[in-house]
C-alpha atoms as one frame of an Amber mdcrd trajectory, in Angstrom:
protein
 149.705 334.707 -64.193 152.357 332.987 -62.344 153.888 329.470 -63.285 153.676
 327.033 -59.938 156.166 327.433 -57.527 159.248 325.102 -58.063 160.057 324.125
 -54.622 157.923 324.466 -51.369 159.788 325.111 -48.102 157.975 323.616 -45.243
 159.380 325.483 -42.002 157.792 322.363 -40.201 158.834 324.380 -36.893 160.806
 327.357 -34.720 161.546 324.502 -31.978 165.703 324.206 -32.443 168.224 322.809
 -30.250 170.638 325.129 -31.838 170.934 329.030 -31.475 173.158 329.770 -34.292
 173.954 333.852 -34.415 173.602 333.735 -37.861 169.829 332.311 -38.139 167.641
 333.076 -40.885 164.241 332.473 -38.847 162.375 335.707 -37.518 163.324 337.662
 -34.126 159.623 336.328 -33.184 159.291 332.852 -33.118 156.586 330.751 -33.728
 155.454 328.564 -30.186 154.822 325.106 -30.451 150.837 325.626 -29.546 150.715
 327.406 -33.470 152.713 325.003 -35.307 150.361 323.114 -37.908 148.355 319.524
 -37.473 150.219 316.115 -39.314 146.930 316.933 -41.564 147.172 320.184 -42.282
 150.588 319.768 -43.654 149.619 316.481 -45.335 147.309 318.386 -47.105 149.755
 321.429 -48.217 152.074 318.378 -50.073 149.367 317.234 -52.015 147.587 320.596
 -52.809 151.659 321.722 -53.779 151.940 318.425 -55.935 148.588 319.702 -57.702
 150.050 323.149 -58.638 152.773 321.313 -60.379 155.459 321.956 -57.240 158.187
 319.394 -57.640 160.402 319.660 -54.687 159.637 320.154 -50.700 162.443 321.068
 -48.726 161.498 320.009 -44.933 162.896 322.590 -42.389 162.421 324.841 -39.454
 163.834 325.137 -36.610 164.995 321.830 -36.739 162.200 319.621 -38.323 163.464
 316.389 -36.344 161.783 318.112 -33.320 158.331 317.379 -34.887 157.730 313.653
 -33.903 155.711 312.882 -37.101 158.678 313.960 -39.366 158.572 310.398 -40.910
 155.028 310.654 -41.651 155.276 313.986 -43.408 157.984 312.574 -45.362 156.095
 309.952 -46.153 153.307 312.197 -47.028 155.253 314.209 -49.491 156.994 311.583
 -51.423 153.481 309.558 -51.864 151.895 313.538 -53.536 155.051 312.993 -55.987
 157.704 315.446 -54.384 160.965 315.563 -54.214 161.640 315.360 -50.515 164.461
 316.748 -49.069 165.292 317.321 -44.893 167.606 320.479 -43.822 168.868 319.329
 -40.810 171.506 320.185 -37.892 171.241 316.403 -37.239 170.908 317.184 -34.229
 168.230 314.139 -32.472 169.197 311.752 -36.069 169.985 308.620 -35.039 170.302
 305.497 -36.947 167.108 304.037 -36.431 165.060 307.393 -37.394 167.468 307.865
 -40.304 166.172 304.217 -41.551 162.698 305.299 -41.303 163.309 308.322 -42.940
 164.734 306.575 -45.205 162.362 303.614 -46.197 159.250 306.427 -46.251 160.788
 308.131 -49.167 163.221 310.881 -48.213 165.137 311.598 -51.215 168.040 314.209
 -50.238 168.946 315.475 -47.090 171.244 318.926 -46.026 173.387 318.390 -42.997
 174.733 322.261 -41.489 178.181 322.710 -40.047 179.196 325.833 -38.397 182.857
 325.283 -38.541 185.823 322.255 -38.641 187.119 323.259 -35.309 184.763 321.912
 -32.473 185.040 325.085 -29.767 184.794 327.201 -33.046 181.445 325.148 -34.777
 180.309 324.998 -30.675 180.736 328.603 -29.907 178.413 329.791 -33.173 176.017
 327.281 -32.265 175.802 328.329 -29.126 175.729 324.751 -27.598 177.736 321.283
 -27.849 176.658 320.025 -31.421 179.587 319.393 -33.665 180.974 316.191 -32.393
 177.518 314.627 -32.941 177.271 316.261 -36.146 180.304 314.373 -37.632 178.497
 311.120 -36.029 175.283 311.931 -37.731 177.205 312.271 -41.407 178.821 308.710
 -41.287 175.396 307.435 -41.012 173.880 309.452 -43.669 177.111 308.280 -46.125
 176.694 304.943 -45.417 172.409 305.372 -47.040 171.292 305.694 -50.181 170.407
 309.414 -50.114 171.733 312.414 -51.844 173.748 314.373 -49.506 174.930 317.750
 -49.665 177.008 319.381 -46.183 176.251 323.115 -45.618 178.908 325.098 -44.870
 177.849 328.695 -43.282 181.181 331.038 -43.156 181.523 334.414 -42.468 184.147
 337.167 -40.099 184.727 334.746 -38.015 186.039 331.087 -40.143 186.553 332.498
 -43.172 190.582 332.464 -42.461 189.785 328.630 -42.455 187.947 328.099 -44.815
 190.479 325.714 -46.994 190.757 323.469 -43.572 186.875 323.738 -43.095 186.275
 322.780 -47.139 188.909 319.697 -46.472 186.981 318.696 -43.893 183.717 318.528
 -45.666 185.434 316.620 -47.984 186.214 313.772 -45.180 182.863 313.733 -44.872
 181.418 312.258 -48.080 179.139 314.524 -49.163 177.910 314.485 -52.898 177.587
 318.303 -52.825 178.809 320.894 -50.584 177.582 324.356 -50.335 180.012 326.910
 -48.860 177.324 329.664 -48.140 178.291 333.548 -47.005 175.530 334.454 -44.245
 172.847 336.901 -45.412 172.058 339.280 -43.267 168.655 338.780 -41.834 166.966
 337.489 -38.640 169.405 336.673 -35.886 172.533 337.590 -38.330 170.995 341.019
 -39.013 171.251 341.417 -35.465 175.180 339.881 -35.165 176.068 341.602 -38.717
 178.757 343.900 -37.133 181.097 340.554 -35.798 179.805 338.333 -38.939 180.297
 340.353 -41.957 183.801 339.753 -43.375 186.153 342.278 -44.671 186.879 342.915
 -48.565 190.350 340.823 -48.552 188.240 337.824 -46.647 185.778 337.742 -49.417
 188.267 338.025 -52.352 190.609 335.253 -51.068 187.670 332.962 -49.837 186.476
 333.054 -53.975 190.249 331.915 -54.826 190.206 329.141 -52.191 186.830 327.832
 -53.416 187.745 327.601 -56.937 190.816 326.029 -55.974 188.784 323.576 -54.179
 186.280 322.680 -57.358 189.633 322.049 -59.408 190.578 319.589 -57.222 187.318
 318.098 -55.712 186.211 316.761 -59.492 183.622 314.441 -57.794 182.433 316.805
 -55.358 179.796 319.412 -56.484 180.599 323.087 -54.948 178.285 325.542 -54.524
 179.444 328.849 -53.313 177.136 331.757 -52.020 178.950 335.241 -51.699 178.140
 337.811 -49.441 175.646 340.708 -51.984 176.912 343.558 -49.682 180.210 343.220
 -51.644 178.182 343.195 -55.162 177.782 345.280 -57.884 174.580 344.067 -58.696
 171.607 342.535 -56.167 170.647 338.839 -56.308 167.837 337.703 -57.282 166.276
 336.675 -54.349 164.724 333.522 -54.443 164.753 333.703 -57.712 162.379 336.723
 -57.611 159.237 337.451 -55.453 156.914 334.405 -55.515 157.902 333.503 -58.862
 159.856 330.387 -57.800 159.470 329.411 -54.273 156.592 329.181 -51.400 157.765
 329.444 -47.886 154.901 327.789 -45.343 156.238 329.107 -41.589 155.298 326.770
 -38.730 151.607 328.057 -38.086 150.567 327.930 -41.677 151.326 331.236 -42.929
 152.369 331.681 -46.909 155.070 333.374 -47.478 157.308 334.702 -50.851 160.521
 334.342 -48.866 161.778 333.357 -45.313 162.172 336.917 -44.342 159.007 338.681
 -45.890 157.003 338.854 -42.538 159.132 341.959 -41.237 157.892 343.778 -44.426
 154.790 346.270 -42.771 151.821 346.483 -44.725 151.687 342.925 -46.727 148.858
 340.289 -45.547 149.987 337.098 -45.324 147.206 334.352 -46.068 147.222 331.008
 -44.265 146.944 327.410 -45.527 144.516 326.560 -43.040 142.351 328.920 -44.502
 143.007 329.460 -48.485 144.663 326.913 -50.758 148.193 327.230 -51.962 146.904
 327.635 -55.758 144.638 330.585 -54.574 147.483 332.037 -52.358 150.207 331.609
 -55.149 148.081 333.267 -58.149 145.857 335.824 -56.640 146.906 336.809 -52.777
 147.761 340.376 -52.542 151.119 339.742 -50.699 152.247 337.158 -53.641 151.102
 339.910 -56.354 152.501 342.502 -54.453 156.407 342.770 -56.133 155.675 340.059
 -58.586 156.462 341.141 -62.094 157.834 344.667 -62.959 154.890 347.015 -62.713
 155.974 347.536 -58.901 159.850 348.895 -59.757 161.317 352.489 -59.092 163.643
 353.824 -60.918 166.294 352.962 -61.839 165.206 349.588 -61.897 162.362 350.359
 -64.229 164.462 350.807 -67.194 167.289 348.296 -66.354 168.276 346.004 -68.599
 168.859 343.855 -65.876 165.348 343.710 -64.207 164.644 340.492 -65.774 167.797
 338.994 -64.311 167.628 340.321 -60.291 163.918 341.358 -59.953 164.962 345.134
 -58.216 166.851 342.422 -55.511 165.276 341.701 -52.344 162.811 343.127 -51.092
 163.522 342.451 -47.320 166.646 344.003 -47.504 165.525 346.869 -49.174 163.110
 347.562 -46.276 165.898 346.599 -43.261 168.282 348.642 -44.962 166.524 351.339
 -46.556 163.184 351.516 -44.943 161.435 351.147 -47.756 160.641 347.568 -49.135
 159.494 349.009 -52.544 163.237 350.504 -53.323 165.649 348.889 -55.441 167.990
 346.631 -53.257 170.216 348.883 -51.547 173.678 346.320 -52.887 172.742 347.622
 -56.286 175.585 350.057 -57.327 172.657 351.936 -58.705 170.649 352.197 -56.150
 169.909 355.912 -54.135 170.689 353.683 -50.978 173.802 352.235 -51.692 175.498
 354.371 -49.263 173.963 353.050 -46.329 175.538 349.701 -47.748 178.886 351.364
 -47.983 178.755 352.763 -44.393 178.569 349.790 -42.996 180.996 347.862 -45.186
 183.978 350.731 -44.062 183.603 350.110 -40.913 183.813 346.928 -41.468 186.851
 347.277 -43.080 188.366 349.670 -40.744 188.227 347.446 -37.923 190.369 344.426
 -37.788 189.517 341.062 -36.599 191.191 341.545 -33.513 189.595 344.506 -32.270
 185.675 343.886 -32.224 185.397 340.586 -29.916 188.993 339.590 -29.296 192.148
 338.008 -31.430 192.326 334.393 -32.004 194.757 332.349 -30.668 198.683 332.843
 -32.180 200.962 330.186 -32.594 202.337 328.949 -29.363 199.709 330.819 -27.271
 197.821 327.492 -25.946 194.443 327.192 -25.711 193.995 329.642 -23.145 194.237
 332.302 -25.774 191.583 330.085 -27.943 189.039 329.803 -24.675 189.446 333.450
 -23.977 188.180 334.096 -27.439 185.678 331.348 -27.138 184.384 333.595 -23.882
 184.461 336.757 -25.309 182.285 335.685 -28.744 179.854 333.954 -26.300 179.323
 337.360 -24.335 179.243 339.522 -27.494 176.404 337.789 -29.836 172.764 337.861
 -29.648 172.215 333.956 -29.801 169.111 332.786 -31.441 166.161 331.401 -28.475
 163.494 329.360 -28.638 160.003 329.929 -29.115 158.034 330.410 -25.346 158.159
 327.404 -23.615 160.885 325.108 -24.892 163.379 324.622 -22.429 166.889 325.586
 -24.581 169.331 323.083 -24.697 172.551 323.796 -22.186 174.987 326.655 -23.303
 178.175 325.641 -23.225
């Protein structure tokens, strides 16, 4: 049997005003006709609470596109959880940030795609960043926890001391300087996201640089597994630390699991998340070791990375049940290594365009701009919701 789930994540919806290349949320979208009742969710908080869950983390989509987000927080914090909002901030103003605030919210995650406005724009796929800065004064200025989420990848990386210093102006009391993961939309845009070896090495020297001298600043730092010997362990192994509820109600061991074939997925509207968490055939499915191949079987590290994720193993490999393809170990690794040389091979300049040298203007910069607009597979919306103007 299972302990209780630490955290819950509430994907509250798939409704965004953003299209980031690099989203985590599925290819297929959940419409706004699916997404769960005020009650429904009410009633996941409190049956989570009652498992002995200590922490909901309130996202989507954007989860300030659901006009009872107060409520919900409300909700939460009065079951006894933690409450936390991952937000683009986008549709934050002060007055909903007060209510927010007086029902409870404890933490809240603000995203930034870049420091550079055309740069943060152009990955967003829309005009977001100058309202984004607006949005963190407020939240500085309130009593809440507040971390600042910085995705980097191919394209900012060569930045990323300017885009950490900029954070910084910010007043965060964390920051989280987070290498994209390669599923969802930034499966699809891996080829123009993934960085090259010397990128990753010299973006590890710049953030410990930064924790030396940012003493009162927490740093977290997420690297990119395709350069690691080893696999992660994916939230923190299959449903043994984390629930995932997707906008219709559908339980889930991780964000990504609904692309594995094969695996039923239970729904809250239906079972409870105690009987989902210790005896649903999805949960159970890689939970524990019984499950693992070889030569994760007889690892001494099985207990620390699980076999890796099981997502990857199946977009990579085909085969969800395989060890994690990043493993140096693994039969797959390869496949991994394939894709990292031509990586490699190919310089900055040569996939989507070079960025603007020293004296060039911003012509050069726009031209860029243009050519990474044309190039990635922005994220949509579900059916229905009218997407906010491209830039």
């Amino acid at each position: 049997m299972s302990t209780a789930p630490l955290a819950l994540i509430a994907e509250l919806t798939h409704r965004c005003p953003l299209r980031c290349v690099y989203c985590s949320n599925p290819l297929e979208l959940r419409a706004r006709s699916e997404e769960l009742s005020t009650e429904t969710w009410v009633r996941a908080f409190e049956e989570a609470a009652q498992l002995g869950t200590l922490h909901v983390h309130l996202t989507g989509g954007e989860p300030l596109a659901r006009g009872d987000l107060t409520p919900l927080v409300l909700a939460a914090r009065s079951a006894g959880l933690y409450t936390n909002l991952i937000t683009s901030g986008i549709g934050l103003n002060e007055k909903r940030l007060s209510s927010l605030v007086e029902a409870g919210l404890d933490h809240i995650q603000l995203s930034f795609q870049d420091a550079e406005e055309s740069s943060a724009d152009t990955i967003a796929g829309c005009s977001a960043h100058a309202q984004k800065v607006a949005v963190a004064q407020l939240i500085s200025e309130t009593r809440l926890a507040f971390t600042v989420n910085l995705v980097v990848h191919r394209r900012n990386l060569d930045r990323l001391e300017e885009i950490i210093s900029f954070a910084e102006r910010l007043r965060p009391h964390r920051i989280e300087i987070a290498h994209v993961q390669y599923y969802g939309w930034a499966l699809r845009n891996r080829e123009a996201l993934l960085p090259t070896l010397d990128q990753v090495q010299e973006s590890v020297a710049v953030v410990e640089r930064a924790k030396e001298r940012l003493k009162g600043i927490k740093i977290d730092f997420v690297t990119p597994d395709y350069y690691a010997t080893f696999p992660k362990p994916c939230m923190g192994g299959w449903a043994r630390l984390l629930m995932v509820v997707d906008p219709s109600g559908k339980a889930l061991p991780c964000h990504a699991a609904g692309v594995i074939p094969g695996l039923k997925f239970e729904n809250v509207k239906e079972k409870s998340l105690r009987w989902i968490w210790e005896e649903s055939s999805s949960f159970r499915r890689f939970r524990g070791e019984d499950w693992m191949p070889e030569p994760c079987r007889t690892c001494e590290r099985r207990t620390q990375d699980f076999g890796g994720c099981r997502c990857q193993a199946f977009l990579v490999a085909g085969d969800a049940a395989a060890t994690d393809p990043v493993c140096s170990l693994s039969p797959h690794r390869h496949l991994i290594d394939a894709v990292l040389k031509r990586i490699n091979l190919s310089p900055l300049s040569a996939d989507i365009g070079s960025s603007a040298e020293p004296g060039a203007g911003n012509v050069k910069a726009l031209d860029t701009d243009l050519a990474l607009r044309q190039r990635w597979a922005y994220r949509t919306n579900p059916a229905g919701v009218r997407e906010r103007p491209e830039l």
